[in-house]
mmCIF file of the N, C-alpha and C atoms, coordinates in Angstrom:
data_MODEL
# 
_entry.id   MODEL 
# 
loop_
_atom_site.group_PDB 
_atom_site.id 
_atom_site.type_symbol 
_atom_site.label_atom_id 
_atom_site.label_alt_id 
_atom_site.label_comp_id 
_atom_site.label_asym_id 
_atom_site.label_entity_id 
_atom_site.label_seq_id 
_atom_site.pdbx_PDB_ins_code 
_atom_site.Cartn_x 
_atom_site.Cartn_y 
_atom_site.Cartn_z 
_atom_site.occupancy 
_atom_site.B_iso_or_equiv 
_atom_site.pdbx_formal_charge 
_atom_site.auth_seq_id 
_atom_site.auth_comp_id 
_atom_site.auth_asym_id 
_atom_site.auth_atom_id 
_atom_site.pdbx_PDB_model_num 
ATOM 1   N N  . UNK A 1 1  ? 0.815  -1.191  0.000   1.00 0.00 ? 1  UNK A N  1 
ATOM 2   C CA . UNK A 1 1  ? 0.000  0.000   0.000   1.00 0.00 ? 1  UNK A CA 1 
ATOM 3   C C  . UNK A 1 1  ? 0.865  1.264   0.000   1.00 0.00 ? 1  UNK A C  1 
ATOM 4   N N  . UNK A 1 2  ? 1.737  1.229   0.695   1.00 0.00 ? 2  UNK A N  1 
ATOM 5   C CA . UNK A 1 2  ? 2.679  2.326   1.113   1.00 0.00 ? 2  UNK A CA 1 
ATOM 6   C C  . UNK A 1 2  ? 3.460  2.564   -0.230  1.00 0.00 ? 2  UNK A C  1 
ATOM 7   N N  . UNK A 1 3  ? 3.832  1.856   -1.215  1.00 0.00 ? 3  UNK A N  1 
ATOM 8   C CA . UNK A 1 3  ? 4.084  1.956   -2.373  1.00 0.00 ? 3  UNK A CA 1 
ATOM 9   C C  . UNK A 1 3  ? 3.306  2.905   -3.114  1.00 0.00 ? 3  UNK A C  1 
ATOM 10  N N  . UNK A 1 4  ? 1.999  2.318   -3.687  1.00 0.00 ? 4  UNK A N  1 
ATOM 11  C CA . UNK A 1 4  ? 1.031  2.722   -4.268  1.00 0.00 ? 4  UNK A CA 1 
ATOM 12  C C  . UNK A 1 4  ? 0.853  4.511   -3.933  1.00 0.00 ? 4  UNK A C  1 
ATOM 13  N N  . UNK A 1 5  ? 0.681  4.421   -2.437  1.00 0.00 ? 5  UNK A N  1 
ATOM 14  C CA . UNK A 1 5  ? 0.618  5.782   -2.203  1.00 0.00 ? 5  UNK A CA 1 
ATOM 15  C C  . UNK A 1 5  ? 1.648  6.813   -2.171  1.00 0.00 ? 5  UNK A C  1 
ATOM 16  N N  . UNK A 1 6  ? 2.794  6.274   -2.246  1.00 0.00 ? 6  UNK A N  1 
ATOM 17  C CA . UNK A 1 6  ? 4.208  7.112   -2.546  1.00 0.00 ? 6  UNK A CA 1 
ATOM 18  C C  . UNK A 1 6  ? 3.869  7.253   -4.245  1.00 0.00 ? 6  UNK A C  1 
ATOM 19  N N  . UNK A 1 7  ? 3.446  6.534   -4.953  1.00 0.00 ? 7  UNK A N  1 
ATOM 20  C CA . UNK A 1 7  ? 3.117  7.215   -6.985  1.00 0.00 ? 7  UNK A CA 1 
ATOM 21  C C  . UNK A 1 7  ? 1.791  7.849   -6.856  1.00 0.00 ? 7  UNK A C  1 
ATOM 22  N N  . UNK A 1 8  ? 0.608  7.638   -6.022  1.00 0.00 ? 8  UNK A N  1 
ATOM 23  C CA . UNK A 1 8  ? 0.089  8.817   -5.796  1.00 0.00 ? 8  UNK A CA 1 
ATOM 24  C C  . UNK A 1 8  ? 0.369  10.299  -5.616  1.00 0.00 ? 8  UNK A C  1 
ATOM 25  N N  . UNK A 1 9  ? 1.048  10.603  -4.684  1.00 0.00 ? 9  UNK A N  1 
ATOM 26  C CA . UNK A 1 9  ? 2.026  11.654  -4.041  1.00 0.00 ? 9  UNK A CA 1 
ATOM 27  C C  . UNK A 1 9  ? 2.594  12.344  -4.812  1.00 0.00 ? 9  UNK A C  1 
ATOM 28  N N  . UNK A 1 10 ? 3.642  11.402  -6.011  1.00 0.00 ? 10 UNK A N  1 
ATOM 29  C CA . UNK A 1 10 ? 4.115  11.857  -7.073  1.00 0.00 ? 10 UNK A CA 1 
ATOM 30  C C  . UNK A 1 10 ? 3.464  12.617  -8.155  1.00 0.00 ? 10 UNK A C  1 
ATOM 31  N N  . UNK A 1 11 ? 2.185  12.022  -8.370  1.00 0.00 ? 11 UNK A N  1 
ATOM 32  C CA . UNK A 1 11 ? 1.053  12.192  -9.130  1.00 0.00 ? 11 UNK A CA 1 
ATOM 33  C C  . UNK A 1 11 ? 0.458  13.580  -9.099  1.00 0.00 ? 11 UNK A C  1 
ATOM 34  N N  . UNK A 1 12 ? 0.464  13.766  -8.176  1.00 0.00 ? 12 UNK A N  1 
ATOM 35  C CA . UNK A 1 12 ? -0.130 15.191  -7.166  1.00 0.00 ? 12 UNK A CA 1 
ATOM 36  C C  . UNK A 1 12 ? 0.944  16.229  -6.857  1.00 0.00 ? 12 UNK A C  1 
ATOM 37  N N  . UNK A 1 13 ? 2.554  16.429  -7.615  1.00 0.00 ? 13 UNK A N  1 
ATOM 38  C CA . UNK A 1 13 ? 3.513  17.223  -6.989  1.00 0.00 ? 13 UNK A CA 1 
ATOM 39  C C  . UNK A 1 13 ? 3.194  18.809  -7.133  1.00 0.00 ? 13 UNK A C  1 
ATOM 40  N N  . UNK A 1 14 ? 2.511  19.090  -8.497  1.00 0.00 ? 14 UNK A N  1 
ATOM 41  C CA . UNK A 1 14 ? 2.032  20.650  -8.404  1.00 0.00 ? 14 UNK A CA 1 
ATOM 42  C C  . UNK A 1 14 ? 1.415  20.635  -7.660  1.00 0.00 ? 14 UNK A C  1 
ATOM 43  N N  . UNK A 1 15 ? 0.160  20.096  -7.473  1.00 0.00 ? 15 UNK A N  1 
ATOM 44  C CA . UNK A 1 15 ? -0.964 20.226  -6.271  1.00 0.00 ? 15 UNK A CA 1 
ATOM 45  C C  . UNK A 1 15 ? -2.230 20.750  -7.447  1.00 0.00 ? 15 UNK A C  1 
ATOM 46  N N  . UNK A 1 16 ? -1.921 20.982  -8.622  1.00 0.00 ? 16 UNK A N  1 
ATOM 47  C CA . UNK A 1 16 ? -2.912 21.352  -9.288  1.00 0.00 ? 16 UNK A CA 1 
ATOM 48  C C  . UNK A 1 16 ? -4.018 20.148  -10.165 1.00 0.00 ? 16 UNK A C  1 
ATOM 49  N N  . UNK A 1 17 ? -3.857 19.040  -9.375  1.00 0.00 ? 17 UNK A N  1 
ATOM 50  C CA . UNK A 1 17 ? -4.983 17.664  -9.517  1.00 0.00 ? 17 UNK A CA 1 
ATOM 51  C C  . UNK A 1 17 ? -5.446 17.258  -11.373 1.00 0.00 ? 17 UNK A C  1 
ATOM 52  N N  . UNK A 1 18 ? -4.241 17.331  -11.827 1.00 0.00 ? 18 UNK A N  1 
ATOM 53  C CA . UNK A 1 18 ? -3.683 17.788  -13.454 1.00 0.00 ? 18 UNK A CA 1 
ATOM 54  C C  . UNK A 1 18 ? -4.361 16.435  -13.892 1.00 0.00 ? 18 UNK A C  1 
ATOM 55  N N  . UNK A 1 19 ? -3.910 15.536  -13.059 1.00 0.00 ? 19 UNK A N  1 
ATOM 56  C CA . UNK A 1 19 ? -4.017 13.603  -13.768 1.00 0.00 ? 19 UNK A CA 1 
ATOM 57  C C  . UNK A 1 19 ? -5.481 13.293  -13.246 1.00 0.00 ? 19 UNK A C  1 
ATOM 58  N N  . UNK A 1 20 ? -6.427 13.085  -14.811 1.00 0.00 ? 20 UNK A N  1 
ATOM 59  C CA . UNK A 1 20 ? -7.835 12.201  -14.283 1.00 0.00 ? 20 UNK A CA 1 
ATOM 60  C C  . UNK A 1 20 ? -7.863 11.118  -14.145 1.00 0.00 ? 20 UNK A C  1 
ATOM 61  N N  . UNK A 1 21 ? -6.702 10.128  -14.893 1.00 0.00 ? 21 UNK A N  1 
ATOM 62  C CA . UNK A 1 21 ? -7.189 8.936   -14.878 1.00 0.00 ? 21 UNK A CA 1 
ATOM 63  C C  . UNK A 1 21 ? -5.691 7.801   -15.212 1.00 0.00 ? 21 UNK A C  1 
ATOM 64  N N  . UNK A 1 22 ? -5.564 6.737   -14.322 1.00 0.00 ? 22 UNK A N  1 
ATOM 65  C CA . UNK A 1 22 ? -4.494 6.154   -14.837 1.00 0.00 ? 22 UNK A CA 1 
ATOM 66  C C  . UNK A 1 22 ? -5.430 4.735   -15.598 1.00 0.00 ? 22 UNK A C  1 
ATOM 67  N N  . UNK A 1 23 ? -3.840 4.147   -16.019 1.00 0.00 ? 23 UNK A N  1 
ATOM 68  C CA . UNK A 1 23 ? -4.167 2.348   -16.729 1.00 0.00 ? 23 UNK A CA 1 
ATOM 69  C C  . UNK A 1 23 ? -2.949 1.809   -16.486 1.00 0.00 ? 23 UNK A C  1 
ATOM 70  N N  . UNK A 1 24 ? -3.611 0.512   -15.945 1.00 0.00 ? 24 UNK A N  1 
ATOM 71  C CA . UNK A 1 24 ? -2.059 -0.232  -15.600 1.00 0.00 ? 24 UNK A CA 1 
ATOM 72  C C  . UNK A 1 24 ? -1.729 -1.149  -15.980 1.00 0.00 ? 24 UNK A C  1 
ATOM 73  N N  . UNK A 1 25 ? -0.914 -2.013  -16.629 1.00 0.00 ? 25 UNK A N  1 
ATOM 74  C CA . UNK A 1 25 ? -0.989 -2.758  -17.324 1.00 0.00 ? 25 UNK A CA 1 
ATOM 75  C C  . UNK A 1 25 ? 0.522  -3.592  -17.168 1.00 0.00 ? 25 UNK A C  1 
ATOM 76  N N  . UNK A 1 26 ? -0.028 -4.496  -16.355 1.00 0.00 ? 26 UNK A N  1 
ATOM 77  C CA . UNK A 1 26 ? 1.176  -5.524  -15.996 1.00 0.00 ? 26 UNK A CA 1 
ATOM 78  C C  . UNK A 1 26 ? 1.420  -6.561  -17.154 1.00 0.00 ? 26 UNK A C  1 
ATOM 79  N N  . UNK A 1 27 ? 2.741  -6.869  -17.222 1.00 0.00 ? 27 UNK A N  1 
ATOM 80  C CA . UNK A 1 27 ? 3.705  -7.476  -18.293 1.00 0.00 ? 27 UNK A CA 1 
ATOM 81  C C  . UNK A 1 27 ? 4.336  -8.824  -17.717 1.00 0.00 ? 27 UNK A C  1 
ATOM 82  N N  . UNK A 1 28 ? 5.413  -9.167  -18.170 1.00 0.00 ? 28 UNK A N  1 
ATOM 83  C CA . UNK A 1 28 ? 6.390  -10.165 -17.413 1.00 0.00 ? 28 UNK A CA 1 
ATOM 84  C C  . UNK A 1 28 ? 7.187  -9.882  -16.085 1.00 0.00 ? 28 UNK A C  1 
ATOM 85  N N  . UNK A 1 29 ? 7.716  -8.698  -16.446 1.00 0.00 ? 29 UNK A N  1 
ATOM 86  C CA . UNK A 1 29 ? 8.906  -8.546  -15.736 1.00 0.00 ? 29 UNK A CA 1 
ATOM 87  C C  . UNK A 1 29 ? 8.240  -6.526  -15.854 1.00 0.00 ? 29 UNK A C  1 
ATOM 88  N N  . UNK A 1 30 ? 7.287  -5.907  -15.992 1.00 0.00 ? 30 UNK A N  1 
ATOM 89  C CA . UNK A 1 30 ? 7.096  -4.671  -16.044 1.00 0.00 ? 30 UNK A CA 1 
ATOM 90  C C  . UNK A 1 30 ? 5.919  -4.424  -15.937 1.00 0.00 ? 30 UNK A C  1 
ATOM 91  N N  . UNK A 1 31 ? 5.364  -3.211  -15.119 1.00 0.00 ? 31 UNK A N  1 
ATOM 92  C CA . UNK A 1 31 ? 4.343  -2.979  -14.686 1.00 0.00 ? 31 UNK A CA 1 
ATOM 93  C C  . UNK A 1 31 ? 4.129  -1.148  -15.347 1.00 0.00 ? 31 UNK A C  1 
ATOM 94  N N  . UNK A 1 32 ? 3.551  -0.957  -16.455 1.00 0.00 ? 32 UNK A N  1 
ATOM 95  C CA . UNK A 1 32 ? 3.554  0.331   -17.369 1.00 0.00 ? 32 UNK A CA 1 
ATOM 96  C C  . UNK A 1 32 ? 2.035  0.915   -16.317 1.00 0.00 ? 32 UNK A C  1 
ATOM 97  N N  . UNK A 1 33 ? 2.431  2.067   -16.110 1.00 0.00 ? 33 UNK A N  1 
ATOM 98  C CA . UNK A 1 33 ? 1.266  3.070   -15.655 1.00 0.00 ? 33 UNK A CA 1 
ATOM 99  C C  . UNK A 1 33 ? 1.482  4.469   -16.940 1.00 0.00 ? 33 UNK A C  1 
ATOM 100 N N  . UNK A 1 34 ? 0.217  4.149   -17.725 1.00 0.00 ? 34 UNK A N  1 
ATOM 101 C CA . UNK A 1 34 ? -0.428 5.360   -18.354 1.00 0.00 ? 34 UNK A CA 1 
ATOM 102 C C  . UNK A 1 34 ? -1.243 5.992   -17.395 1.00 0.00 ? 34 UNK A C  1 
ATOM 103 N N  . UNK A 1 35 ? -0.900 7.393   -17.557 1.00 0.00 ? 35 UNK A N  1 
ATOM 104 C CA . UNK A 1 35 ? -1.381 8.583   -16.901 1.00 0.00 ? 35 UNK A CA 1 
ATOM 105 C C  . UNK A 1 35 ? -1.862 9.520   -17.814 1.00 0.00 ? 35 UNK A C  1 
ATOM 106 N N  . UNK A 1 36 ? -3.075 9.731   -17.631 1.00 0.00 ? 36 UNK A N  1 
ATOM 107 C CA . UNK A 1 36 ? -4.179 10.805  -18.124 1.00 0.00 ? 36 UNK A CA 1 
ATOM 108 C C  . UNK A 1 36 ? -4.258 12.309  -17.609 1.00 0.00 ? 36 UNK A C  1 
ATOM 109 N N  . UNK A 1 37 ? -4.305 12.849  -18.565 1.00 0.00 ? 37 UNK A N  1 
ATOM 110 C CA . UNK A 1 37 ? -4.565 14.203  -17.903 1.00 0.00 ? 37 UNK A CA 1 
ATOM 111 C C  . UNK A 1 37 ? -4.954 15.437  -18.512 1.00 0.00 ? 37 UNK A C  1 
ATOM 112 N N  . UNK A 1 38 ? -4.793 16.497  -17.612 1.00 0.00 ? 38 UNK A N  1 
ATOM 113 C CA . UNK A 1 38 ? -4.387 18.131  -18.545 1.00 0.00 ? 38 UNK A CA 1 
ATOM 114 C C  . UNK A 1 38 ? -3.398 18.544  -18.275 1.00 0.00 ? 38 UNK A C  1 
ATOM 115 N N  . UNK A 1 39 ? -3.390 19.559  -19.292 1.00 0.00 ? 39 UNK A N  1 
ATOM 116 C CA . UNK A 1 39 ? -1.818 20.292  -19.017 1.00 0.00 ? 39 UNK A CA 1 
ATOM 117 C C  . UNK A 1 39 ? -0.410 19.502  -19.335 1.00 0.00 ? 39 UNK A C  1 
ATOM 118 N N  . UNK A 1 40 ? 0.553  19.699  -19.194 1.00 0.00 ? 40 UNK A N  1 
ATOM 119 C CA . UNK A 1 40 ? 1.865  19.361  -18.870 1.00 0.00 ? 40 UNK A CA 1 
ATOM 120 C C  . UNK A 1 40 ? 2.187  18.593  -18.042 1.00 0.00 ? 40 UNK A C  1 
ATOM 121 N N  . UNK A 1 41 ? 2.232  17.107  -17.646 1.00 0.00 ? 41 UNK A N  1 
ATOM 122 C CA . UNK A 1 41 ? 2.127  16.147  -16.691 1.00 0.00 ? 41 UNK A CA 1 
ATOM 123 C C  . UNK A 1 41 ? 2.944  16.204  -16.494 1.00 0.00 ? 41 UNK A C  1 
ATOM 124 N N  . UNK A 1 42 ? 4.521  16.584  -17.116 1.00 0.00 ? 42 UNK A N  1 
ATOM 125 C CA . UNK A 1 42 ? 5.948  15.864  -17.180 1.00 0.00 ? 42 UNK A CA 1 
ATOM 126 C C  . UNK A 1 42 ? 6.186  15.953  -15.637 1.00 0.00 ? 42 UNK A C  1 
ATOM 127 N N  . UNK A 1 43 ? 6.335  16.729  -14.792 1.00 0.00 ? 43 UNK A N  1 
ATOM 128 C CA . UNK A 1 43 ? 6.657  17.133  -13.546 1.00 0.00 ? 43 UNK A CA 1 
ATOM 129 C C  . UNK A 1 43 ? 6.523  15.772  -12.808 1.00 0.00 ? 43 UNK A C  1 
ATOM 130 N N  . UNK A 1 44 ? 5.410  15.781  -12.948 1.00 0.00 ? 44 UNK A N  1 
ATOM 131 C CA . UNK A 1 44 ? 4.193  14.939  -11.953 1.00 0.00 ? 44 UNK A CA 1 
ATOM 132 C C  . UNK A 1 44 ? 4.643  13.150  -12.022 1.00 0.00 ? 44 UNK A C  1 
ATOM 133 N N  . UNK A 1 45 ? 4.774  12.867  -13.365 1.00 0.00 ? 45 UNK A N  1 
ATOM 134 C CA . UNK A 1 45 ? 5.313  11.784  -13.792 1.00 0.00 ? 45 UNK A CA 1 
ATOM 135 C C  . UNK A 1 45 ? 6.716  11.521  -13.498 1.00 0.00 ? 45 UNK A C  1 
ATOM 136 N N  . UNK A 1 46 ? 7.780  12.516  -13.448 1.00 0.00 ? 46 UNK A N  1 
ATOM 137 C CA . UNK A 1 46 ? 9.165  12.344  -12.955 1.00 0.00 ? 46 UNK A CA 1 
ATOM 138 C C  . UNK A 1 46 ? 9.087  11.787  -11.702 1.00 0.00 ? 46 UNK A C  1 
ATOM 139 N N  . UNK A 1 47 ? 8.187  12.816  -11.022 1.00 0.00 ? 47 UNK A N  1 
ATOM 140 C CA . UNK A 1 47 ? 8.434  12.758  -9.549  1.00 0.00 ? 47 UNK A CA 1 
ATOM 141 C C  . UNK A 1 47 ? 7.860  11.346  -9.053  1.00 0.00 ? 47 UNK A C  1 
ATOM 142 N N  . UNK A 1 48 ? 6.582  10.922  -9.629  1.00 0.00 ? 48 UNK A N  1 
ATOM 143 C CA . UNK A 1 48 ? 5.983  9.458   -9.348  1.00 0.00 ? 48 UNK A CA 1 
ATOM 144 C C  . UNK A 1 48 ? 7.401  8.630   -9.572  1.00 0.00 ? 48 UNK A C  1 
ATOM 145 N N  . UNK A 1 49 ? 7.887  8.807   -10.741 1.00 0.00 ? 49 UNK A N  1 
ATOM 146 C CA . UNK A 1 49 ? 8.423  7.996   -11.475 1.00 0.00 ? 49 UNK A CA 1 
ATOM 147 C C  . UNK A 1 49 ? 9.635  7.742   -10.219 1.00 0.00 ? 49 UNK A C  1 
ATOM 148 N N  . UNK A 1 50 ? 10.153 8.365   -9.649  1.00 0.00 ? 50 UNK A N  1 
ATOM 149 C CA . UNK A 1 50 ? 11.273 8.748   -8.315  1.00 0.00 ? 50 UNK A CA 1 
ATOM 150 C C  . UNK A 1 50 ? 10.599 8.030   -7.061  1.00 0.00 ? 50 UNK A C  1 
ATOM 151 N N  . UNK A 1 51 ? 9.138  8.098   -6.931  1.00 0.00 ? 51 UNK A N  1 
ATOM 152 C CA . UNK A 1 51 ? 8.499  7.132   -5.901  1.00 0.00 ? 51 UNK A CA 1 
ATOM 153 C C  . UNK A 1 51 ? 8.615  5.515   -5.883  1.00 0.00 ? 51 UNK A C  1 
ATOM 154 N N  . UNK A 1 52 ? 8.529  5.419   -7.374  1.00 0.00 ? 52 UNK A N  1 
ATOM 155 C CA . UNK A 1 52 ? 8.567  3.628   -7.729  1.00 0.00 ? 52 UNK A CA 1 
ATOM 156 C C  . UNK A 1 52 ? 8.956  2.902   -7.591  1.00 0.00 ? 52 UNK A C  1 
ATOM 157 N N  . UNK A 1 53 ? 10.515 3.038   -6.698  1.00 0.00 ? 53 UNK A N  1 
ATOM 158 C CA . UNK A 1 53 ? 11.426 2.253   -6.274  1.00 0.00 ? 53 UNK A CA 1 
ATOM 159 C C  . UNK A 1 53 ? 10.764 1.254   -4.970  1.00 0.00 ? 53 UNK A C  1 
ATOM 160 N N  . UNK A 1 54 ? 9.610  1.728   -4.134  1.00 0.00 ? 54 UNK A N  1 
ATOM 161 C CA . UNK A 1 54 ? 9.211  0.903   -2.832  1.00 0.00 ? 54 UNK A CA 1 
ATOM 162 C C  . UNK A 1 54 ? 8.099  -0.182  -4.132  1.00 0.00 ? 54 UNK A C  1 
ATOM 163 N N  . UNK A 1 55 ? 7.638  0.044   -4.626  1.00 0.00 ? 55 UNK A N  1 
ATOM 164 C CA . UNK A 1 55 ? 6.330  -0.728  -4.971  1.00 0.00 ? 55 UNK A CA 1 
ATOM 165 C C  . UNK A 1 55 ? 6.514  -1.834  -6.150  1.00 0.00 ? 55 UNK A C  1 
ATOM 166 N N  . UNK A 1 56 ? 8.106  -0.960  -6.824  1.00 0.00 ? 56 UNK A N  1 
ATOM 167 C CA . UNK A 1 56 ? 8.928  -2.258  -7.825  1.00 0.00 ? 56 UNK A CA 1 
ATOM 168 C C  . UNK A 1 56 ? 9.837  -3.097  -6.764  1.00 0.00 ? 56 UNK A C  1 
ATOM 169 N N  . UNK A 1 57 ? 10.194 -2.861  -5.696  1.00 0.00 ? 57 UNK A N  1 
ATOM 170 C CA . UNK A 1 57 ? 10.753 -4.013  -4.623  1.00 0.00 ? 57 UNK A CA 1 
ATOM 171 C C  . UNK A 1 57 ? 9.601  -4.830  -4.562  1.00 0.00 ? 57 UNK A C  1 
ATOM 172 N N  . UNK A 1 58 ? 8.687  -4.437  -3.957  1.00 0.00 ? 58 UNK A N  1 
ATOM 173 C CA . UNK A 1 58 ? 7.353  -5.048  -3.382  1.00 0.00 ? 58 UNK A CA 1 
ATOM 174 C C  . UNK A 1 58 ? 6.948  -6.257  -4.959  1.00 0.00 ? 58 UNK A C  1 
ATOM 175 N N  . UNK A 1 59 ? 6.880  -5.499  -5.966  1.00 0.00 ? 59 UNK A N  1 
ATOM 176 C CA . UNK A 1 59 ? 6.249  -6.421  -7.078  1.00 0.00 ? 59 UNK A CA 1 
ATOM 177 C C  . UNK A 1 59 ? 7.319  -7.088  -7.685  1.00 0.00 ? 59 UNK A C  1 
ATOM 178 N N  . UNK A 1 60 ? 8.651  -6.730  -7.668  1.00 0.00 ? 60 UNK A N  1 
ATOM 179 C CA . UNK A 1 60 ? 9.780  -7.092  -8.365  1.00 0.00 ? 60 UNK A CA 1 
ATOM 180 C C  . UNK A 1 60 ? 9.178  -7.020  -9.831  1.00 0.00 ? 60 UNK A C  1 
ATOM 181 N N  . UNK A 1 61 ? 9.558  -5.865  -10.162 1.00 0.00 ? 61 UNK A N  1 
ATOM 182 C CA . UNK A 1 61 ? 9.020  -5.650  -11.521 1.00 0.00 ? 61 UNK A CA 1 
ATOM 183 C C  . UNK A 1 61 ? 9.621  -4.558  -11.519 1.00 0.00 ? 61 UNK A C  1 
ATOM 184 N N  . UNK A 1 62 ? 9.666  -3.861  -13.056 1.00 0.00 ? 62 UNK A N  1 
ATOM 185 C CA . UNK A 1 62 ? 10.331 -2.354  -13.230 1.00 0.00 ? 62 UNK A CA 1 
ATOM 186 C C  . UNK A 1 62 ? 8.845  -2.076  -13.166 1.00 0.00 ? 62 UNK A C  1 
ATOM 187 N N  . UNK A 1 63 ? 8.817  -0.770  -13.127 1.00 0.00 ? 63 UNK A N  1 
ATOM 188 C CA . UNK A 1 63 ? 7.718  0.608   -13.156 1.00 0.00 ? 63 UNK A CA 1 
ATOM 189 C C  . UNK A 1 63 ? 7.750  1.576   -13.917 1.00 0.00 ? 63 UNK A C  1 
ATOM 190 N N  . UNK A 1 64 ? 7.060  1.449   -15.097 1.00 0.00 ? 64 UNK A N  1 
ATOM 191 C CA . UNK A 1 64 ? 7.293  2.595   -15.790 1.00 0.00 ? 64 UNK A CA 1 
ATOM 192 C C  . UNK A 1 64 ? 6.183  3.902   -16.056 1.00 0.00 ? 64 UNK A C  1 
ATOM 193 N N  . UNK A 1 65 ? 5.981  5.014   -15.523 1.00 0.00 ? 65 UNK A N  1 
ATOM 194 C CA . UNK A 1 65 ? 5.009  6.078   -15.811 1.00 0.00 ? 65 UNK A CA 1 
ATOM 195 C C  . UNK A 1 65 ? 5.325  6.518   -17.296 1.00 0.00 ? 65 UNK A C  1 
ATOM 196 N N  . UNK A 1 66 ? 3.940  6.893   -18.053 1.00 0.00 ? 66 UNK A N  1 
ATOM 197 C CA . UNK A 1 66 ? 4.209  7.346   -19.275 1.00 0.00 ? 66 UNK A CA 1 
ATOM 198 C C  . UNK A 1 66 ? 2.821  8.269   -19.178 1.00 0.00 ? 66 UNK A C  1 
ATOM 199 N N  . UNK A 1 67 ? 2.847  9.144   -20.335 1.00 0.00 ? 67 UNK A N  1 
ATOM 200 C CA . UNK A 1 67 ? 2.050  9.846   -20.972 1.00 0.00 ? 67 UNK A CA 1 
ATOM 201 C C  . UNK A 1 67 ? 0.664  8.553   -21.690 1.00 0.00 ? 67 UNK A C  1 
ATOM 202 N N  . UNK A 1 68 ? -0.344 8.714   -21.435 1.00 0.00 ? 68 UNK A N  1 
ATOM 203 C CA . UNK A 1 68 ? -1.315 8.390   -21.955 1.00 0.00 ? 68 UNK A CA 1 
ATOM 204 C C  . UNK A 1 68 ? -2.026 8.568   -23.521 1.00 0.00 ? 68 UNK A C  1 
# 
């Protein structure tokens, strides 16, 4: 859980609630999160992307945030 909610967090770094909607889509060895939104996500997605390290231990999988 504590994972999950550390790429939340990330999700939310302007504070301006930019991302409506993710998709997740687990692989072999990779777990891809498309992220939806307005505006300019890039920020928001770095910073998730910097959270992912607890929740790719937890799944043993890479984590990848992308543009939708």
């Amino acid at each position: 859980m504590a994972g999950i909610l550390r790429i939340a967090i990330g999700l939310d770094k302007t504070k301006n609630q930019w991302v409506r909607n993710i998709n997740c889509e687990e692989k072999a060895n990779l777990l891809e999160i498309k992220v939806f939104g307005e505006e300019n996500m890039d920020l928001e997605i770095w910073e998730a992307q910097r959270y992912a390290d607890t929740l790719a231990k937890y799944l043993k999988k890479e984590i990848v945030l992308m543009v939708g």
